[in-house]
C-alpha positions in Angstrom: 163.5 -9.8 -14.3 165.3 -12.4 -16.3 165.3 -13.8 -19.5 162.5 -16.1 -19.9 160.6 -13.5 -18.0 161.5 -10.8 -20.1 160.9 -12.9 -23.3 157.0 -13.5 -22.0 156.5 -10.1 -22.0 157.0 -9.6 -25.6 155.0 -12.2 -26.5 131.5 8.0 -13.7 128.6 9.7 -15.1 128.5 12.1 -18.5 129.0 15.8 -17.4 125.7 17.2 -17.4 123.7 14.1 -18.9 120.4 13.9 -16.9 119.2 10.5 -16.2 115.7 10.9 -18.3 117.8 12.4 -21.1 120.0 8.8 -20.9 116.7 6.6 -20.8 115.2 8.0 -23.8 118.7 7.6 -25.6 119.1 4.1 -24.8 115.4 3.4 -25.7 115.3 5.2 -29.3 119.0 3.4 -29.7 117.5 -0.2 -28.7 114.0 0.2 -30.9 116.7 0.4 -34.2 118.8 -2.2 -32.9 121.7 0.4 -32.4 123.5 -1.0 -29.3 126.3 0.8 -28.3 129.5 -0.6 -29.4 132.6 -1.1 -26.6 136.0 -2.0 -28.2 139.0 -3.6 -26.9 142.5 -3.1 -28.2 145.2 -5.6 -28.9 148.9 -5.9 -27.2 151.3 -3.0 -27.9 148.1 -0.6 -29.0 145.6 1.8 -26.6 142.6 3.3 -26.9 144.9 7.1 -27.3 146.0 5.7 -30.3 145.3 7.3 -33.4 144.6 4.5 -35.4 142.5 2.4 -32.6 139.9 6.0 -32.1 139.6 6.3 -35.7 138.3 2.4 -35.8 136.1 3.1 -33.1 135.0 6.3 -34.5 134.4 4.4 -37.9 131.9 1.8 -35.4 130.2 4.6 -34.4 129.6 5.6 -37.8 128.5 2.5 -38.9 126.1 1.7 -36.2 125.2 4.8 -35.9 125.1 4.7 -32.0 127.9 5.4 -29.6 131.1 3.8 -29.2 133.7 3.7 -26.9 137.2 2.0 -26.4 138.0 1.2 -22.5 141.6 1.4 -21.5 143.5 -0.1 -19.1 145.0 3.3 -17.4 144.6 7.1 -18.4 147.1 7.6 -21.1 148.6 6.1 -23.9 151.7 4.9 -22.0 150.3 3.3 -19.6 147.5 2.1 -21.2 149.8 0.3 -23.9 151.9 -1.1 -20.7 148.9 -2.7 -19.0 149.0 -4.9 -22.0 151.4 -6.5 -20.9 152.4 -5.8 -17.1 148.9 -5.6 -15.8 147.4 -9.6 -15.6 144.5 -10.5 -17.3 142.3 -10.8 -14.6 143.1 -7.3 -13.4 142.8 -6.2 -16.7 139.2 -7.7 -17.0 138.3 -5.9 -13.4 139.5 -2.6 -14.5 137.4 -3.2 -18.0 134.2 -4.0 -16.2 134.2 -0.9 -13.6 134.6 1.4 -16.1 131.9 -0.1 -18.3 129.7 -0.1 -15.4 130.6 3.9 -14.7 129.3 4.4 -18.1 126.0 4.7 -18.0 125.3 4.8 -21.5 126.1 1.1 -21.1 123.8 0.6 -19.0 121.3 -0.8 -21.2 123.8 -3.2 -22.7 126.1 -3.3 -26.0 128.2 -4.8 -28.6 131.3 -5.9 -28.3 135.0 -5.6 -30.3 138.0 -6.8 -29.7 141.3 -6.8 -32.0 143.8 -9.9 -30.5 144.7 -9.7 -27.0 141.5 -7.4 -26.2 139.3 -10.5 -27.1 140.7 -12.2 -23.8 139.6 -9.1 -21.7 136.0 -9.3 -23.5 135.7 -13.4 -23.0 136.7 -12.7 -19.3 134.1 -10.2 -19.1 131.8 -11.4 -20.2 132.6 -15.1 -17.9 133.0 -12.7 -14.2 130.8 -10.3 -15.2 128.4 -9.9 -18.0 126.3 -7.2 -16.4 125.7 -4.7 -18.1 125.3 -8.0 -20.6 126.8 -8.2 -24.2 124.6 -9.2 -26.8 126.5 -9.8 -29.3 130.8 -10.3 -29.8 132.7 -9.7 -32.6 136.3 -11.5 -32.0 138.7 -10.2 -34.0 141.9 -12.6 -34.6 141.3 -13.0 -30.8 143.4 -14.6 -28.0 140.3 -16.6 -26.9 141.6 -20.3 -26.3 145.3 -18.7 -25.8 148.9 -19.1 -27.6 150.6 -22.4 -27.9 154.2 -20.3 -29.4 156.0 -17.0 -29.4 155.1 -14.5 -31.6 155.9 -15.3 -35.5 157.6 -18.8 -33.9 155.2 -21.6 -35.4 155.8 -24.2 -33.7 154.2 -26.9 -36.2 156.3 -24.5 -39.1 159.8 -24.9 -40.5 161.2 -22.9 -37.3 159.6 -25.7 -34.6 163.1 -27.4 -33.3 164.1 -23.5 -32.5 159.9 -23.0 -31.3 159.7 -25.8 -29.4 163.2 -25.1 -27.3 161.6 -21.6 -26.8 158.5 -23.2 -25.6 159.6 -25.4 -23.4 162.1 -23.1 -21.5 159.0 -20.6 -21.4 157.2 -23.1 -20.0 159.3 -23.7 -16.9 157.6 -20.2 -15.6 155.5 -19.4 -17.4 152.9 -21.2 -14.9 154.6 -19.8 -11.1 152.1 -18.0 -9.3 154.5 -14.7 -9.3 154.5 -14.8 -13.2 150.8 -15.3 -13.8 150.7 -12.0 -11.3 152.6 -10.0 -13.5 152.3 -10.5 -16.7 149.1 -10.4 -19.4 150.9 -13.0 -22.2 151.6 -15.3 -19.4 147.9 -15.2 -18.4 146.6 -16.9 -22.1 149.7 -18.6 -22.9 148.6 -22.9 -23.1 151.1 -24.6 -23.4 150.0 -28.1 -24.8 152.7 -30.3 -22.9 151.8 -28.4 -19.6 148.1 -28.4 -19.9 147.6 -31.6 -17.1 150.2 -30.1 -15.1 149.1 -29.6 -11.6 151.0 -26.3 -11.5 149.1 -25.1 -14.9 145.5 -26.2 -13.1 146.4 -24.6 -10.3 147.6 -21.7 -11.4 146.7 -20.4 -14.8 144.0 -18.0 -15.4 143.4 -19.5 -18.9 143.1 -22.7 -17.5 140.6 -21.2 -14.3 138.3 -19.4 -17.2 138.6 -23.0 -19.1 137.3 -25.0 -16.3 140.9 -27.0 -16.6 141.9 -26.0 -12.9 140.7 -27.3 -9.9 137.0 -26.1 -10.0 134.7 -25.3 -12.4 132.8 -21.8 -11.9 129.0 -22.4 -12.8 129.0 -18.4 -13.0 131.0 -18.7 -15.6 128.6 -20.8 -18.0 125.6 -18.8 -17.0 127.2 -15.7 -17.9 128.8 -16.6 -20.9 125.4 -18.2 -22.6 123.9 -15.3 -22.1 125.4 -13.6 -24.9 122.8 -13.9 -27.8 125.8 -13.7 -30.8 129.5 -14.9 -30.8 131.1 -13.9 -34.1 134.8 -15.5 -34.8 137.2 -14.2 -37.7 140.0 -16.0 -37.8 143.3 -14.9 -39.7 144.3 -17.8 -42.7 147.7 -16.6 -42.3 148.1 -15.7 -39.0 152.2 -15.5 -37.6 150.9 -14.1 -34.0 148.1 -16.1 -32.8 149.5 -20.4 -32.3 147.3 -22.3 -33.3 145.4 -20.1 -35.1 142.7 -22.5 -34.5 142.2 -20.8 -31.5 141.0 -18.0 -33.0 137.7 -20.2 -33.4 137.8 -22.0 -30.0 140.0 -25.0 -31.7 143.2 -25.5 -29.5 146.8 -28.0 -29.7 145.7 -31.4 -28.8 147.2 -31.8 -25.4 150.5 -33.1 -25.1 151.0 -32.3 -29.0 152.2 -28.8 -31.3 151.1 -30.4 -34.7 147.6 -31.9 -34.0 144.8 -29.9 -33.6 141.6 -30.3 -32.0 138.0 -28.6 -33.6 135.7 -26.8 -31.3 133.8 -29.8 -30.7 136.9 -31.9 -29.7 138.1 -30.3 -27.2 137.6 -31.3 -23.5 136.3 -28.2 -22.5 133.6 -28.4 -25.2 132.6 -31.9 -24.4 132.4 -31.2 -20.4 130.8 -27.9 -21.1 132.9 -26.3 -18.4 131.8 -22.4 -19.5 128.9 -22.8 -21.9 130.9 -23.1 -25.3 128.8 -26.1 -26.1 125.3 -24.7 -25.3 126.2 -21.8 -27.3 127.4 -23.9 -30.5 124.9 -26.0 -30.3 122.1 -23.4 -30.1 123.5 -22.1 -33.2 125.0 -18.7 -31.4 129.0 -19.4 -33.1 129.5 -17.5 -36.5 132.4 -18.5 -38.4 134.2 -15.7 -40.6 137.7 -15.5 -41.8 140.4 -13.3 -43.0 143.2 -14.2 -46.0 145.8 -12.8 -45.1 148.0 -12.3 -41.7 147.4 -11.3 -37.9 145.3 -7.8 -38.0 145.5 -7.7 -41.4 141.3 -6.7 -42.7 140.2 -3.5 -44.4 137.7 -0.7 -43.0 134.8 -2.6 -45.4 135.3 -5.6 -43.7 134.6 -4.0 -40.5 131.5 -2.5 -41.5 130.7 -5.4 -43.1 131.0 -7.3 -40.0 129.4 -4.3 -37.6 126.3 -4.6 -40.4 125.6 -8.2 -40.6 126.8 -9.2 -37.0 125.4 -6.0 -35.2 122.5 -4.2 -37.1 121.3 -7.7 -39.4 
């Protein structure tokens, strides 16, 4: 693996749990508004990790109703390395069968995700969607992708150094074998590469965006299914370029300093996978954080889990 490569990567049923026993659980659960809750971790993190089942523990507490983080793999290893060596749209497969195995999912739930698990929600939720999520909480999330490296702005005081990086990156980042093999090339949109034929035709980002060469109309009738979309974007973010994206805003094409809104961007305005319907119907909540990437307190959560969940 070389260089460039290398560099891109950096960026069943309950035991004894009778079926009438389940049904009455996900009835009382639904009458208080207590979905369960599924979580998603971020890149570098798993659901073994101390600090990730103590959050979703704290969910659980919260809502009272029960909560569960779905790895990529079986253990901590190799759930932190299908972060990043496991594509996205494996990623969202393996995430879907094991919320379908669970069948105290089965009636539905909430969503979390924490940075790069919001891209395995949002693609979920486009392929899938059954059981549905009724409402998302995106956490500093990957949704409309990275324009930059990690801490490398490219619109900062770094960008002759960012946009070097960038467009090296991008002489790979878009081959078929790369997009196979690696999660940050998956949701990395590069804004001089976007009207490439070798981005539409072989992106994921750009296939869930409705950039590539077709438009899925599954992907729109899933997605505005989903009765609550709620986007906290981090003021200070060093992780996530453009930030923006964090509430469906993106680079203007062809550019690392302008940005377009929600409403300006193509996708919005052709409607590709519902993100207009859902704005427009008033779905979108729009909630920030001061400081840096990942950066909230446990209040916040349940502030979020109480208004966005049980309100």
């Amino acid at each position: 693996m070389n260089r460039t490569v290398i560099a891109l990567a950096m960026l069943g049923v309950v035991s004894g749990f009778r079926l009438t026993e389940l049904e009455g659980e996900l009835k009382k659960n639904s009458e208080a508004g207590r979905l369960p809750t599924v979580t998603a971790h971020g890149m570098g993190d798993s659901c073994f990790n101390r600090g990730f089942k103590q959050l979703t523990e704290a969910v659980a507490n919260t809502t009272g109703s029960y909560a569960v983080c779905i790895p990529g793999a079986p253990n901590e290893p190799e759930d932190t390395l299908s972060g990043f060596f496991v594509n996205m749209n494996e990623n969202v497969k393996i995430f879907a069968k094991k919320v379908k195995e669970d069948p105290k999912l089965a009636g539905g739930f909430n969503a979390i995700g924490l940075s790069q698990g919001n891209s395995v929600i949002r693609g979920y939720i486009q392929k899938y969607n059954d059981p549905p999520v009724k409402t998302w909480l995106s956490v500093h999330g990957t949704v409309m992708g990275v324009a930059g490296f990690p801490n490398c702005n490219p619109a900062g005081l770094l960008a002759p150094v960012c946009d070097q990086l960038d467009e090296k990156l991008g002489d790979e980042a878009y081959y078929i074998e790369t997009q196979e093999a690696l999660f940050q090339a998956n949701y990395f949109r590069d804004p001089m590469r976007v009207n490439t034929s070798q981005y539409k035709r072989n992106s994921q980002l750009g296939e869930w965006n409705g950039e590539g060469e077709r438009v899925n109309p599954l992907y729109k009738e899933n997605f505005v299914k989903v009765e609550r979309f709620a986007m906290i974007k981090a003021m200070k973010d060093t992780m996530v370029y453009p930030n923006w994206g964090e509430w469906w805003g993106q680079f203007t094409p062809g550019s690392y300093h302008t940005i377009q809104k929600i409403n300006e961007t193509d996708m919005y305005q052709r409607d590709t996978f519902g993100l207009k319907t859902v704005h427009e119907a008033g779905k979108i909540l729009f909630n920030h954080t001061d400081g840096n990437h990942l950066v909230f307190s446990m209040e916040q959560l349940e502030w979020w889990v109480n208004n966005y969940f049980l309100g």
